[in-house]
N, C-alpha and C positions, 0 to 999 in steps of 0.2 A: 060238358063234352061227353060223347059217349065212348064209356069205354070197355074193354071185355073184361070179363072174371069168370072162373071158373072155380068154385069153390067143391071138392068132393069128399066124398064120403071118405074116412079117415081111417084105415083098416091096422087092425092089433098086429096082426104075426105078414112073417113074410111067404109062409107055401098056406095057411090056415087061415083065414079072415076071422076077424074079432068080430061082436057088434057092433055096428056103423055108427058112427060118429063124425058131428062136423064141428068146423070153426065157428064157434060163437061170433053174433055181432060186436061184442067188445073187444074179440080179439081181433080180427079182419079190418075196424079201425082204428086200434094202434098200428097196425101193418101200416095201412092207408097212411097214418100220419107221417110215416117216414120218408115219404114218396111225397107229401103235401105237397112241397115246393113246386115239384113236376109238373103237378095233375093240371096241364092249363093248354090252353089250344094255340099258344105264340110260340111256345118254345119246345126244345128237345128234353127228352126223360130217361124211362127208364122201363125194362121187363123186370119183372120179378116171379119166380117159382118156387113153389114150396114141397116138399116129400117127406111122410111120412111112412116109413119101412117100405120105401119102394113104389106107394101111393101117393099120386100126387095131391093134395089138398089145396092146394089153395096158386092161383096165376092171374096175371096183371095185367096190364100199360096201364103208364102214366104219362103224359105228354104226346109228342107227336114222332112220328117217324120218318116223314119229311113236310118239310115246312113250306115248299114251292108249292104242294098241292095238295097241302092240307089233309093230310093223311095220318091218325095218331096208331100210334103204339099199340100193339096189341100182344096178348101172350104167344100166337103166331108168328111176331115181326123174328126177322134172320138180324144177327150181329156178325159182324166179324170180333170174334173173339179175343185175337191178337195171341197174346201166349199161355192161355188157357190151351191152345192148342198143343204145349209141348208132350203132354203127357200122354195124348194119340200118336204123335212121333214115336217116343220113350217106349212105348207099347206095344207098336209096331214091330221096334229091331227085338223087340223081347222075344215077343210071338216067333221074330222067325229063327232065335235061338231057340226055343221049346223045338222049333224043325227040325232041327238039328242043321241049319246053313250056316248059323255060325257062333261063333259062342262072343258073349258079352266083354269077356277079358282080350280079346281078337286086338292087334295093334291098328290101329285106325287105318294106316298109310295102307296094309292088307286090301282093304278096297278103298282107298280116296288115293289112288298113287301117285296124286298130283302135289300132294302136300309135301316138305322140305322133312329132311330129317336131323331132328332136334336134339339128339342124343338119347337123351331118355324115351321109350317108346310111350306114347299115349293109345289109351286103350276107347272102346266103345260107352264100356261103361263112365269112365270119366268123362265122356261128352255128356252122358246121360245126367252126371250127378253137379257138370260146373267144377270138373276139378281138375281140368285139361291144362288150363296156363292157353287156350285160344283164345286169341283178341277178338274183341267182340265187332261184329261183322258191323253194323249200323254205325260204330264212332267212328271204324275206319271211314266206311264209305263216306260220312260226311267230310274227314278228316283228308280226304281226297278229293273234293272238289262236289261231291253229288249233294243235292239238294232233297231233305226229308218231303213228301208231299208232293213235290214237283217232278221229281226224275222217276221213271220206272224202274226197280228195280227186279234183276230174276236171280234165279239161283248162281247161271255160270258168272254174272255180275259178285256172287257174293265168292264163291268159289276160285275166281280170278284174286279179288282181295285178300284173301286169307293165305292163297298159296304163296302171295307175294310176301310174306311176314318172314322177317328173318330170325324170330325170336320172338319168342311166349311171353306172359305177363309173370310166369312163375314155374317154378318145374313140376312137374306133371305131378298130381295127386299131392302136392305141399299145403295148398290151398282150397278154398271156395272161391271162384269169383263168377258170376253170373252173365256168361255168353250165348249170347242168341245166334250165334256163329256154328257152335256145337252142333245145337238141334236142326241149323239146314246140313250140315253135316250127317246128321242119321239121317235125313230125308233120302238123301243121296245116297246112304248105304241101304236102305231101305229098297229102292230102286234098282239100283245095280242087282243085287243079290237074286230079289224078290224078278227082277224083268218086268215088272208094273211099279207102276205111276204111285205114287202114295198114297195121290187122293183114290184110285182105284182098288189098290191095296185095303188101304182104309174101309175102303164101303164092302167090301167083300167080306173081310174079316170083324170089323168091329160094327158099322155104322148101318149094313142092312141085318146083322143076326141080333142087334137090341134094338129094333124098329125106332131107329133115329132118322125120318126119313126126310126132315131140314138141314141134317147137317149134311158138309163135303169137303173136303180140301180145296181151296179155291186157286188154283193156281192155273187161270189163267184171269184178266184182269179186266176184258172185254167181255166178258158171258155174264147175259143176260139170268138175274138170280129174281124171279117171283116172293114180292115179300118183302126186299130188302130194303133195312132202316140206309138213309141217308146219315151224315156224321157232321159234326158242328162244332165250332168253338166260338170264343168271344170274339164279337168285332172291337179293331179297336175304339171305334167312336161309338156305342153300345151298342146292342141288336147280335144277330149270329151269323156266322162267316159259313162257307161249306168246310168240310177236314177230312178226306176219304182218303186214305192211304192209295197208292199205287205201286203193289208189290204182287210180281209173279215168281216169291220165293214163297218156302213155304217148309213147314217142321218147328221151324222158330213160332211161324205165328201164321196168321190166314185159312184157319178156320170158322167156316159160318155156321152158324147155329145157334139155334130156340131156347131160352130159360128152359124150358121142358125137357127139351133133348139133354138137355147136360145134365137133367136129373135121370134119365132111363142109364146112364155112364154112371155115374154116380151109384146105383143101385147095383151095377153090374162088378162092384166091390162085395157085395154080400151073395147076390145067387151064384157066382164065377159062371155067368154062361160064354163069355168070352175071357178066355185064358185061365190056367192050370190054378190050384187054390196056392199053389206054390208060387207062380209068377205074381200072384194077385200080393201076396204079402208081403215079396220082396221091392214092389212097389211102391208100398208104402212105409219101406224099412227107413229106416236115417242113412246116410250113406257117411261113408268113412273114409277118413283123408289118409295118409302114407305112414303119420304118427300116430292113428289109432283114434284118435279123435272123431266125433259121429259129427255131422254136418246136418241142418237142419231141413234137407232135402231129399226126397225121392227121386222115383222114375216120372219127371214132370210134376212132381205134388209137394206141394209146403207143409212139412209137417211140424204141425201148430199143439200147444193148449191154450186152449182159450176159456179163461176165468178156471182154471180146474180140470177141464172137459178136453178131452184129444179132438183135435181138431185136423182133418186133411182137406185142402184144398189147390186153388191158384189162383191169380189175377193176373190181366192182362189190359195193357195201353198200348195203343197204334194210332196218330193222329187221332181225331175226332172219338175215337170209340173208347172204351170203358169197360172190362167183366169182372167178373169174382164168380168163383162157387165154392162151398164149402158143406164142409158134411161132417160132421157128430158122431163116429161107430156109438159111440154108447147109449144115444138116445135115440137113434133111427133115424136122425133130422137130416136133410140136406136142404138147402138155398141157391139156388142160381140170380144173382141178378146185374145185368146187362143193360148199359148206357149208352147213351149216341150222343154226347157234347162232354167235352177237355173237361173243364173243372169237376166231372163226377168223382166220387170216391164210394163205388159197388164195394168196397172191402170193409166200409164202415156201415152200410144199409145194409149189407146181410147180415151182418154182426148183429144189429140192433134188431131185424127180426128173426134172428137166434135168442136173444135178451126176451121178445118177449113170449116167445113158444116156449121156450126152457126158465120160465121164470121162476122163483123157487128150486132148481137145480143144478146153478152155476154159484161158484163162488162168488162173492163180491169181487168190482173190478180192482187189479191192480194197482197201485200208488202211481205208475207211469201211465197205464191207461183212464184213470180217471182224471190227473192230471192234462193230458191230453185231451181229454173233452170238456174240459174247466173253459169258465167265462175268463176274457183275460182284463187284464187291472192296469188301471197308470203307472208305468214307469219313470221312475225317477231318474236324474240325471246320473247321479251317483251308482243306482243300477246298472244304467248303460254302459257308463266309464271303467268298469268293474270287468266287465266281461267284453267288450270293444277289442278288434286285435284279428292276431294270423295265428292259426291252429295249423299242425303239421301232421300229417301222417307218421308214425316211427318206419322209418324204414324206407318211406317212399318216398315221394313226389307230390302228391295229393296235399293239399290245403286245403281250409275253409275258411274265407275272411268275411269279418261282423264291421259294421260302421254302422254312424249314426244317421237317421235322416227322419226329419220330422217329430222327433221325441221317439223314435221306434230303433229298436233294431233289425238293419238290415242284412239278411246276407248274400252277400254280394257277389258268390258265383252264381249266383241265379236273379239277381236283383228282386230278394223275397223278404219283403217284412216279414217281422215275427210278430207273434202276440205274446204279451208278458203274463206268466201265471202268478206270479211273485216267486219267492227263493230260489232267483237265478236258474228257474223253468220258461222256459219259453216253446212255443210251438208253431209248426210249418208243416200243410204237407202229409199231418194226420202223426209224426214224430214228434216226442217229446225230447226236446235240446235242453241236458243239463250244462252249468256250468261248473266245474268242481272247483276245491282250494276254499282259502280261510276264508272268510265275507271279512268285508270290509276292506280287501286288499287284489288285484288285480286276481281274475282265475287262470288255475296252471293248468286246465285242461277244460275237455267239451266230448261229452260223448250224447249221442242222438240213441233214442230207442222207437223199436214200432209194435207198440204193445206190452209184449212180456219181454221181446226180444231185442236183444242190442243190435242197432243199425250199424254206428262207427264209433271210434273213441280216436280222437286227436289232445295231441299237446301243446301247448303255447309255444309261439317261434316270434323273435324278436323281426319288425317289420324294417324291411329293405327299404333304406331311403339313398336310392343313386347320385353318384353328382353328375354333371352335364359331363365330362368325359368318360364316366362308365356307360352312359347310357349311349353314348357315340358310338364308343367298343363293339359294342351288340348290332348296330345297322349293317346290313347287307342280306344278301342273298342265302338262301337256306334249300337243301335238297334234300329228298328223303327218299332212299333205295322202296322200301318198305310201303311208299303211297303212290311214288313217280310221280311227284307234282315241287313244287317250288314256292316256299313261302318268301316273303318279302318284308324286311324288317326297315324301317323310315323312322325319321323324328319328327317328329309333333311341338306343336305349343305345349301341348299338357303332357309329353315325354317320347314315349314312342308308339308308333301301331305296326301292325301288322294284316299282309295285303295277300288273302289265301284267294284260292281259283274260286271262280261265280261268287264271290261274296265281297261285299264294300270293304275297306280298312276299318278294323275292330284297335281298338285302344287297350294296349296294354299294360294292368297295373301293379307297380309292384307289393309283392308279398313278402318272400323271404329272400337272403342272400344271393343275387344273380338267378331269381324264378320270378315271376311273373304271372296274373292273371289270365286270361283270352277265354272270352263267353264261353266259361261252362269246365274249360282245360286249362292245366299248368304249362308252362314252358318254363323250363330250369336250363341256361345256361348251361353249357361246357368249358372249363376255362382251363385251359394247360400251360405252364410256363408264363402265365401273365398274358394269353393270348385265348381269343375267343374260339373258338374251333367248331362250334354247333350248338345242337340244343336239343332237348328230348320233352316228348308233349306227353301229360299224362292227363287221362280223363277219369271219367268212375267204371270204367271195364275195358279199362285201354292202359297199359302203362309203356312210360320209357322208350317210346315209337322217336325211333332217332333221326335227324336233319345234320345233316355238315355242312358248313360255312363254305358258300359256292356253287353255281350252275354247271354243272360237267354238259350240261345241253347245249350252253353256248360255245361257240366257237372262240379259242383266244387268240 
């Protein structure tokens, strides 16, 4: 197939040029090989860019960019980025504190005064760092009836949902937990403050002074974008489906732009020609919860080591699409690369063409990161029986149940085999799943990592087995202030389901003591006096979203 490259002259210093230098042919196809899979004219791939001290060296396509008319990828094609985007949000509200319009400590409801007040005041900066206690905007809206893919979403769509929340995940600044709810939040303060648009804001301030002149804020959903990769996922009878998000929200995610352009962003970290060297740092500081404690996030940036090396980046998923970029301060390196089909993982391809540009300069990997890229082995039944079971969050709501199927372990909020590393390692997802406790005897815990870093850590919980009059107790009617919509709890042959707006009855399975499975969410029972009175749904950036026992809609 034909495909572009641009491989350039590879310059030493950042205001000085070094002698010229380029990528050898052996290094360009180990790059290649990482991409191999891609490189073919049936299916969807991938951009890849490379910077060195600010030069770009080396840019790609692999596969195609849409498949109706046979169009491949080029270092040119536009992505939607997804939540690569936050950190143009993040940078935005920054910038117009350096204005002096408003300062980052500013209590949010100050310009969103639509939002409820919680007691505790949540500030800007906490939208900025995930430490707000905001439910996150996407579980609600499904969790109310909207269809990911299907339904249009806009801003006042997300901003109606949020305002409706009677109660946070956590008290403000207690926690981390990661809401895309947040960042349409500074979009909106962004605007308000600013009297321009974001995406306008954006191209003034950041997007035309570092000649990124592919990227925009896309918000709206009908314009016509030159360029643009189409988005894919698996069919289910093989071959590839369309996956284009339909979203005219935007701060959380819906940003277009070039492997290229996110490297001239990326550079604009070392010469500060947009924003203060002060904002630039604080950017990429750790931010810090209410106990002092440093959190492993910026303004928009994940700040990583990777094998040794500081590492600042992001990734981003939206239906069909795929990013990562990351960047090296200590070796001048950055990677951008950007996918258009669901099963990509861009956070482990840049990685690997970080592995081979910094070869000799990274530590060896981690015991969990090379574990995680281990071939997996036969498990034995004994293995599985060992680690099989309901793991509980301390403190919350939140499970993760393992079953057996086919000689594999399953886990079954996501209906995801694992593959077995041997000593009760298994992997999913690009996470290494240990399981802790004696060997040889049931394990008393499970905690997941991605990388160097710990994803979750759960405890064993003895599994809920209902009799037919408990699970009787549970049917009826459910309402939730918090969604305004009506769940519907019924019995089944196989126990009970539950019947939410635009969606078939999903099967409910038990986990622990009066909680329950449902695709993806827990529901934990309320039970008072021996009487059932509701139920509270938690997901993985949604907790404790409560329903009472009863339709106040219907007339009695």
């Amino acid at each position: 197939m034909n495909r572009s490259i641009v491989v350039l002259l590879l310059l030493g210093g950042v205001t000085r040029p070094a002698p010229a230098q380029t990528l050898s042919p052996e290094t360009i196809a180990r790059i290649d090989s990482v991409f191999a899979p891609f490189d073919r004219t049936d299916r969807p791939g991938c951009a890849v860019a490379v910077s060195q001290n600010g030069n770009e060296v080396f840019a790609r396509g692999y596969g195609m960019s849409n498949l109706e008319y046979g169009l491949a990828i080029t270092p040119g094609s536009i992505f939607h980025v997804a939540s690569i985007s936050k950190q143009f949000a993040a940078f935005a509200v920054a910038l117009l504190a350096e204005d002096g319009k408003l300062s980052l400590d500013d209590p949010v409801q100050k310009y969103i005064t639509e939002l409820p007040d919680y007691g505790t005041p949540i500030t800007i900066r906490q939208l900025i760092h995930h430490t707000s206690g905001i439910r996150d905007q996407w579980e609600l809206l499904e969790m109310a009836g909207w269809r990911y893919g299907h339904d249009l979403f806009t801003q006042d769509d997300v901003l109606e949902i949020v305002k409706r929340q009677r109660a946070l995940n956590f008290t403000p600044g207690s926690e981390y937990l990661y809401s895309n709810a947040g960042y349409s939040l500074l979009a909106m303060i962004v605007e308000r403050v600013s009297g321009k648009s974001l995406r306008k804001f954006s191209e003034e301030r950041m997007f035309g002074p570092l000649g990124m002149t592919s990227t925009h804020v896309h918000d709206d959903h009908q314009m016509i974008v030159a360029n643009r990769t189409s988005a894919y996922e698996p069919g289910p009878g093989g071959g590839w489906r369309i996956s284009i998000p339909t979203f005219d929200t935007h701060g959380a995610t819906s940003l277009f732009s070039t492997a290229s352009d996110l490297l001239k962003w990326e550079h604009n970290f070392v010469t500060g020609k947009v924003g203060s060297r002060a904002l630039l740092d604080e950017a990429e500081r750790s931010g810090r919860l209410t106990s002092g404690k440093e959190i492993d996030y910026g303004f928009g940036i994940s700040i990583e080591n990777y094998r040794g090396t500081p590492a600042r980046g992001h990734g981003g998923a939206d239906a069909g699409y795929r990013g990562d970029v990351v960047r090296f301060p200590e070796h001048g390196l950055a990677v951008a690369a950007l996918c258009n089909f669901g099963p990509a993982v861009p956070n482990r391809y840049a990685r690997a063409v970080a592995d081979v540009l910094l070869e000799g300069k990274l530590q060896p990997k981690s015991e969990a990161e090379a574990a995680a890229a281990g071939k997996p082995v036969p498990a034995t039944a004994r293995d599985l029986d060992e680690v099989k079971g309901v793991y509980r969050k301390a403190g919350g709501d939140l499970a993760w149940s393992f079953t057996t199927r086919d000689g594999k372990l399953v886990l079954e909020n996501f209906e995801a085999p694992l593959d077995f590393l041997g000593d009760r390692r298994y992997t999913a997802f690009g996470l290494l799943i240990e399981f802790l406790g004696t060997p040889g005897v049931p394990a008393t815990s499970v905690k997941a990592s991605f990388g160097a870093q710990l994803f979750d850590s759960l405890g064993r919980a003895a599994r809920f087995e209902p009799t037919a009059n408990q699970l009787q107790a549970y049917v009826g009617d459910y309402y939730s202030e918090d969604l305004d919509v009506v769940y519907s709890v019924a019995r089944s042959d196989s126990g009970l389901t539950i019947k939410r707006p635009k969606r078939p009855p999903a099967t409910m399975k038990p986990l622990y003591q009066d909680a329950f499975f449902m695709e993806g969410s827990v529901v934990r029972f309320v039970v008072s006096r021996g009487k059932v009175i509701g139920f509270q749904v938690s997901g993985g950036r949604v907790r404790n979203v409560a329903f009472a026992k009863g339709d106040p809609r219907r007339p009695k």
